[in-house]
VOGU-3710 file (C-alpha; in Angstrom, 3 decimals, decimal comma):
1> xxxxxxxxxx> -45,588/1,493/-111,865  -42,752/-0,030/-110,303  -42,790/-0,485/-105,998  -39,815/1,917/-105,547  -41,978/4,688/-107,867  -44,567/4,091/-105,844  -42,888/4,091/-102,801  -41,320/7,687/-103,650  -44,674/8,422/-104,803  -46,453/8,234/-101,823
11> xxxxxxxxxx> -43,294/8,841/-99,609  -43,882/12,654/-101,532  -47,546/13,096/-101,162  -47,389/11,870/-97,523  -46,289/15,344/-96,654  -48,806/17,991/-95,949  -47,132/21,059/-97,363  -46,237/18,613/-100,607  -50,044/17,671/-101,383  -50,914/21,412/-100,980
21> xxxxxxxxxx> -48,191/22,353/-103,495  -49,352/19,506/-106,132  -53,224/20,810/-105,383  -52,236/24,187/-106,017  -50,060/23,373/-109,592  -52,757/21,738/-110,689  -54,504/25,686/-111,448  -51,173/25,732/-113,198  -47,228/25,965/-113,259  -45,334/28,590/-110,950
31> xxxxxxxxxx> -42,353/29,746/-109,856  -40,543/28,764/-107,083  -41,278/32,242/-105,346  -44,610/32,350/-106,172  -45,264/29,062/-104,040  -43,126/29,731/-101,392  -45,453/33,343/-100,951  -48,222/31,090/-101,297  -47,738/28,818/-99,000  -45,635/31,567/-96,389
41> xxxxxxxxxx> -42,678/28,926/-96,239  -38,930/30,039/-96,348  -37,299/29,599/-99,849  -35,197/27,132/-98,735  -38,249/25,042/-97,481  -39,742/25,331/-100,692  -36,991/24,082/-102,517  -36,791/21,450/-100,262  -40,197/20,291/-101,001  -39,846/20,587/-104,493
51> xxxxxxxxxx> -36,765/18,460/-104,705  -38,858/16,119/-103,064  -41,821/16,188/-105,935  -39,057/16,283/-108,553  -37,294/13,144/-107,798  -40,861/11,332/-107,560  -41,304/12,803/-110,680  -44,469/14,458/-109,856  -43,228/18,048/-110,656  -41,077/19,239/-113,253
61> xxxxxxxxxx> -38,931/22,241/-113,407  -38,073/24,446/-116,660  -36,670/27,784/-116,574  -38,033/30,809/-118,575  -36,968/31,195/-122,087  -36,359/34,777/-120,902  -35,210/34,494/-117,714  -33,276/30,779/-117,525  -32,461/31,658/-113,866  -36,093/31,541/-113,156
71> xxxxxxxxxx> -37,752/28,094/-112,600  -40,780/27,097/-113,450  -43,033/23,947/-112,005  -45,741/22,410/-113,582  -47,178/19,039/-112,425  -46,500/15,509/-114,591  -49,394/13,393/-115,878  -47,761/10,045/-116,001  -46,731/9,557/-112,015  -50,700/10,775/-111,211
81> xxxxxxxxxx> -51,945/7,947/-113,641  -49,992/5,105/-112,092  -51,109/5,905/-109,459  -54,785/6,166/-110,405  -54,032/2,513/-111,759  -52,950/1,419/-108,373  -55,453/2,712/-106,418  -57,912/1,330/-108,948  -56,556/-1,956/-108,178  -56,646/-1,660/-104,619
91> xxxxxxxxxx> -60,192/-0,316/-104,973  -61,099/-3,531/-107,187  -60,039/-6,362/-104,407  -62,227/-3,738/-101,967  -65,528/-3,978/-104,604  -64,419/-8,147/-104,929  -64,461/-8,348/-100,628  -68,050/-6,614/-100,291  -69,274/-8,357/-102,880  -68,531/-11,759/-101,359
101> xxxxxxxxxx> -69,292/-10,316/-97,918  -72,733/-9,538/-99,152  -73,608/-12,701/-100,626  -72,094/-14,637/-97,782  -74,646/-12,236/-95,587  -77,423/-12,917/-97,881  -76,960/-16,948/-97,179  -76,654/-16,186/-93,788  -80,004/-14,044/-93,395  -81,859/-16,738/-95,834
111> xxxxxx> -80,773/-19,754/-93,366  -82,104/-17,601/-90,260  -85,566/-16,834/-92,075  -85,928/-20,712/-92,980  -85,405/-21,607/-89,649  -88,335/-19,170/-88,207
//
């Protein structure tokens, strides 16, 4: 994952209404109407927030084979697993700090029990 996908990443999941949207297309794709009801937001809000997840790249839209004037959004795997690799990264120099915290504590506590 490159910084700026990242960036727009987390720039699109730092908005409430966003998150909720991506939570709720994980059960599944909708339609633009159907989350706006959901969520009681305005169409045009709606469609603001899924421009927003489309140019992260965290939802796509496809319209009905039907129907093309309806669109349909459905959540994309590959922005959710860089991210998972980030955050597993992040979470790895955490795990690495403890662990050095803990056996810098454990020197620490041996020295004071050696002196009593």
């Amino acid at each position: 994952m490159t910084p700026l996908d990242l960036d727009s990443t987390l720039a699109a999941l730092a908005e409430p209404t966003r998150r909720r949207v991506v939570d709720y297309l994980r059960r599944g794709p909708r339609r633009a109407g159907e989350l706006a009801d959901h969520f009681r937001v305005s169409a045009p809000a709606m469609s603001r927030h899924l421009r927003v997840l489309r140019k992260s790249g965290l939802v796509e839209e496809r319209g009905l084979d039907e129907d093309a004037r309806v669109r349909v959004y459905r959540l994309r795997a590959e922005p959710f697993h860089e991210l998972e690799v980030w955050l597993e990264q992040i979470a790895s120099f955490w795990q690495t700090q403890l662990i050095a915290f803990k056996a810098h504590a454990e020197k620490h506590a041996a020295k004071r029990a050696r002196r009593k």
